[in-house]
C-alpha positions in Angstrom: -33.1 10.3 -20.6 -30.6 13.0 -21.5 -26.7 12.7 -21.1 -26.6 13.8 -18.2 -28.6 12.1 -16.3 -27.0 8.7 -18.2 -23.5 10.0 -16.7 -25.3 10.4 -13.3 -26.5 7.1 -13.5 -23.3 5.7 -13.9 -21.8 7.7 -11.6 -23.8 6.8 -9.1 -23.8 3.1 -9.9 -20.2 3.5 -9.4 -20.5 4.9 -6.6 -23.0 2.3 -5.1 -19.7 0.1 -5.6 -17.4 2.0 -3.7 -19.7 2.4 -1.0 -20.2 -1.6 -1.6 -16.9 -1.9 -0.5 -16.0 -2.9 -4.0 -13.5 -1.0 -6.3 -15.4 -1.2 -10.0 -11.9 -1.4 -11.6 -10.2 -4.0 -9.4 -11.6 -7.4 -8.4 -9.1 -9.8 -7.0 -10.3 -12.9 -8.1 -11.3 -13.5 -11.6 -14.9 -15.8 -11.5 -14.3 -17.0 -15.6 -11.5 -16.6 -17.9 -13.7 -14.5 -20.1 -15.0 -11.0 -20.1 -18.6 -9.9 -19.8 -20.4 -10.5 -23.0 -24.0 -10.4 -24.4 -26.1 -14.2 -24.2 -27.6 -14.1 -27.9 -24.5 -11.5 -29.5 -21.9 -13.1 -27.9 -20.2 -9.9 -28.2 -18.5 -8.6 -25.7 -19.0 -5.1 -23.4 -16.7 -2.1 -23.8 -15.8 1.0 -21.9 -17.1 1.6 -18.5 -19.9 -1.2 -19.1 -16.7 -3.6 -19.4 -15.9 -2.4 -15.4 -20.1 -2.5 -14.2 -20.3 -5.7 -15.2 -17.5 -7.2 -14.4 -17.4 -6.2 -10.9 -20.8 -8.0 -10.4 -21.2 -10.8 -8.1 -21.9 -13.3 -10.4 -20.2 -16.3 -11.6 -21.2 -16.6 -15.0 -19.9 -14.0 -17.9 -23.3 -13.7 -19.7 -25.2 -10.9 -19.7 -29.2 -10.6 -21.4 -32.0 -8.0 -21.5 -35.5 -9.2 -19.6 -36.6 -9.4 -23.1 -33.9 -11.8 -24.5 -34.6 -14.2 -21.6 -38.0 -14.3 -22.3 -37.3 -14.9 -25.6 -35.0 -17.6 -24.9 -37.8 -19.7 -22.8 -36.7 -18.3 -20.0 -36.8 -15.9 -17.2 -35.2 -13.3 -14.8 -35.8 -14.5 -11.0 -38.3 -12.9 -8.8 -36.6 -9.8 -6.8 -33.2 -9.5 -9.2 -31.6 -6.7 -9.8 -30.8 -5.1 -13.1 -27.4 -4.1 -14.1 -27.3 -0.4 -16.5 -25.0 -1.0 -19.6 -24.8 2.6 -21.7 -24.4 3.2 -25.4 -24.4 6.1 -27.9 -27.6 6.4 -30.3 -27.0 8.7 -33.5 -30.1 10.6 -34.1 -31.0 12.6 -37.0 -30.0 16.3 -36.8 -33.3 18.9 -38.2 -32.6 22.4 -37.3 -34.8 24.6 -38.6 -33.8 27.4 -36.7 -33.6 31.1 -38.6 -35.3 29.6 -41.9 -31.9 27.9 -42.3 -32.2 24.1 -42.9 -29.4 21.9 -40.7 -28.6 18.1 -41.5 -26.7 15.7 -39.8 -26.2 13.5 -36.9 -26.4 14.1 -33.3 -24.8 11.6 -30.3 -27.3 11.4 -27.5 -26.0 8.8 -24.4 -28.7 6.3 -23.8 -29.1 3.1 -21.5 -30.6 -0.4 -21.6 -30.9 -2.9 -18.5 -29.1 -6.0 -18.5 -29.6 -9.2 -16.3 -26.9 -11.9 -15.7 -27.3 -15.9 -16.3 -27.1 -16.7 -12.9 -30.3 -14.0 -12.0 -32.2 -16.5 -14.8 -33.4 -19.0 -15.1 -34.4 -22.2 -17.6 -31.8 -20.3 -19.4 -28.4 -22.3 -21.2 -25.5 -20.9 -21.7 -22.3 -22.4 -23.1 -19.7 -24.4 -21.3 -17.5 -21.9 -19.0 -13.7 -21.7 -18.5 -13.1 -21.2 -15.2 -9.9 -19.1 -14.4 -6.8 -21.5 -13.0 -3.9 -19.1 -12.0 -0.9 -21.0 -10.4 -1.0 -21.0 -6.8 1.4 -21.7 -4.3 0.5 -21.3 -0.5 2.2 -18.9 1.7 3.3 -20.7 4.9 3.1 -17.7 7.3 -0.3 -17.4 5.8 -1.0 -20.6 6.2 -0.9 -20.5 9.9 -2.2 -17.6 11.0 -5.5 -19.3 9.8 -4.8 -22.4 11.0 -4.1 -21.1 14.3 -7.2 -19.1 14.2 -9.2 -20.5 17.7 -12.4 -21.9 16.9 -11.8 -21.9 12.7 -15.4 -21.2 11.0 -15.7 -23.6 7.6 -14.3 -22.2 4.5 -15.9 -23.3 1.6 -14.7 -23.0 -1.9 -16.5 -22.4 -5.4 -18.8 -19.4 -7.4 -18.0 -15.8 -7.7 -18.2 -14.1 -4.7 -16.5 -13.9 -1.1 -18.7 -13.3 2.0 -19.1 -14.5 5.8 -22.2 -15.6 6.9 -22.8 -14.7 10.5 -26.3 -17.1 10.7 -24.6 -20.5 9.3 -21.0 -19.1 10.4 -18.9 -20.0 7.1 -17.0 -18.1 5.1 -17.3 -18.6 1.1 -14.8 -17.9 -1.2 -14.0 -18.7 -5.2 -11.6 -21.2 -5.5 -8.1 -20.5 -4.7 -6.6 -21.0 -8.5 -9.3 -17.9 -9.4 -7.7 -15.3 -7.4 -5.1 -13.0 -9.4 -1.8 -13.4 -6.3 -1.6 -15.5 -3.7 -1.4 -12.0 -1.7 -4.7 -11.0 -3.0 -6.6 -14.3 -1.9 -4.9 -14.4 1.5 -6.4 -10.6 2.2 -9.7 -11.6 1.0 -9.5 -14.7 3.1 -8.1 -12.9 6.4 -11.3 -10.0 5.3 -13.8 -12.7 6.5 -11.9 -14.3 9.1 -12.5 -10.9 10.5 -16.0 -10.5 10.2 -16.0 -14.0 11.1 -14.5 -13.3 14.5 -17.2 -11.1 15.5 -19.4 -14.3 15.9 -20.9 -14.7 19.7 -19.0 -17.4 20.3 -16.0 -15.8 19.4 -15.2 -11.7 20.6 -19.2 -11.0 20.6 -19.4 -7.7 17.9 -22.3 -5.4 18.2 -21.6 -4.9 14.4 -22.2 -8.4 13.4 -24.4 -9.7 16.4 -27.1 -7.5 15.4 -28.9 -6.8 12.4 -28.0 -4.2 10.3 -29.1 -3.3 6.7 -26.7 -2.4 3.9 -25.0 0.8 3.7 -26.1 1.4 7.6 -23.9 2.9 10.1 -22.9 -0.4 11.4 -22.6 -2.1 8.5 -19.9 0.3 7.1 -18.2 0.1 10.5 -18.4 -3.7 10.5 -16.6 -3.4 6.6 -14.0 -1.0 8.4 -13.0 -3.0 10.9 -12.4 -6.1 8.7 -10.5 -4.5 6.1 -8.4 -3.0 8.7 -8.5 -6.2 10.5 -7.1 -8.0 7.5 -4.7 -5.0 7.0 -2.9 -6.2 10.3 -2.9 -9.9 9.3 -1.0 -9.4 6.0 1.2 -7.5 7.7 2.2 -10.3 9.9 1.9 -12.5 6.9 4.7 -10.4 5.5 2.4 -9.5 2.5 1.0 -6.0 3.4 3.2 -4.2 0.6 1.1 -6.5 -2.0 -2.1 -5.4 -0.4 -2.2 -1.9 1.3 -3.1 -0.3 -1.9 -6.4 -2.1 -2.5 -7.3 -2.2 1.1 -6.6 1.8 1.0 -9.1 2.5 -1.7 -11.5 0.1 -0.5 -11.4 1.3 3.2 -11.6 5.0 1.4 -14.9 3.7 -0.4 -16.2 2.8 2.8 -15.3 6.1 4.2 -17.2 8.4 1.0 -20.4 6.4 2.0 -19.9 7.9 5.9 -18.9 11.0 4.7 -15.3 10.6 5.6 -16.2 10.2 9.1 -12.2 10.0 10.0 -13.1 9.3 13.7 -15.0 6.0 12.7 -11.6 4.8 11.2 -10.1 5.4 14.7 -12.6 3.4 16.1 -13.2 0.7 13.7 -9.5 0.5 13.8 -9.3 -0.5 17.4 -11.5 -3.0 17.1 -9.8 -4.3 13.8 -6.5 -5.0 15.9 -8.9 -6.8 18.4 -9.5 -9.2 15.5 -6.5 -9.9 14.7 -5.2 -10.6 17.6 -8.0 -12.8 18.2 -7.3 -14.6 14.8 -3.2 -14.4 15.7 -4.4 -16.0 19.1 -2.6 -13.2 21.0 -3.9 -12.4 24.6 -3.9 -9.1 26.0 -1.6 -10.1 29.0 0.9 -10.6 25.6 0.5 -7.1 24.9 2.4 -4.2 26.0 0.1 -1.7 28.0 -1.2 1.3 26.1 0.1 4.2 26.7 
């Protein structure tokens, strides 16, 4: 594969995040307190490998080839994913060209896929550090969700943040691995949003029916919790700490609808419906529309 399909595979990857709702170079929780590193090398990634990886759902920091788990007694679960980590191979220079002999060394991008611990298994890996940030709760915050009507569970633990809509629960990493109190409030008030959308709750086409990832409604479900959450913080008083991230994710969302401004509008709408559902706020509360 030549460099420039490497740099398109990256840049797709990349943008496969965005469109993920995920920025690549900001995460706001931290899952370990070390960075991505390689199983048997216990080196650690550079570069833009350094963001791929790290931006991963996973909880664990260790990264092998299918090979290396294999060789380890081990192997990569049925259905995973691989993750693309790139690197620069020197290959002999031989130009021959115009009977005049040409030595040296040529750069040429290459590629390898990688698989994390947690896609493995009957694989070890050392002990972990889990992050532990200071945190101290934010009382507006506070009860906004505890004044949420009919709370879904919030459970606490591993490397990602989600709702699910079959179970209705909402996970989340523990509160200590998020970078700001801000930052874990706004993931928190994200799926209390999606969460709302439950049938026993406001009812959401988006969430009530089956939709695959990177669909329409998908991406308008994403829209209308980020903006959803965008109204919360501001009534938690911590929109200034979060605007920015919830800007470039909602602007991810809107690349992979090709900046289908109108959905915004729309998604918007139903985002305030959210939050007021969340805030407990009843439309007789409300000043008439104009």
């Amino acid at each position: 594969m030549g460099n420039t399909n490497v740099y398109d595979l990256v840049n797709n990857k990349i943008l496969e995040l965005l469109e993920a709702g995920t920025v690549p170079w900001h995460k706001p929780w931290q899952s370990t307190t070390s960075m991505p590193k390689n199983l048997l090398s216990k080196k650690g990634y550079r570069g833009v490998n350094l963001f791929m990886l790290a931006c991963q759902p996973y909880s664990s920091p260790y990264w092998m080839t299918y090979k290396q788990a294999t060789d380890l007694g081990g192997h990569v679960k049925k259905g995973e994913k691989s993750t693309p980590v790139i690197f620069w191979k020197m290959l002999d220079k031989d130009d021959t060209a115009n009977d005049k002999a040409t030595t040296g060394k040529i750069p040429l991008l290459r590629y390898y896929s990688v698989f994390n611990a947690d896609q493995c298994e009957d694989i070890t890996t050392p002990p972990i550090e889990e992050a532990s940030n200071p945190f101290t709760p934010i009382e507006t915050a506070e009860n906004i969700i505890m004044g949420m009507p009919m709370q879904p569970e919030i459970k606490y633990g591993g490397g990602r943040a989600y709702y699910s809509p079959t179970l209705d629960y909402i996970q989340l990493p523990k509160k200590t691995a998020f970078n700001s109190e801000a930052e874990y409030y706004n993931t928190l008030f994200h799926e209390c949003c999606h969460a709302s959308g439950h049938s026993k709750r406001l009812g959401r086409k988006s969430i009530l029916e089956p939709s695959y990832f990177g669909s329409h409604e998908y991406s308008k479900e994403e829209l209308v919790a980020e903006t959803g959450a965008a109204f919360l913080c501001g009534h938690a008083g911590i929109v200034s700490n979060t605007i920015e991230n919830s800007a470039a994710y909602i602007q991810g969302w809107l690349k992979a609808l090709k900046n289908d401004r109108t959905l915004l509008v729309h998604a918007a709408a139903q985002g305030h419906k959210a939050a007021d559902y969340i805030l407990n706020v009843k439309p007789d509360d409300m000043e008439a529309e104009a």
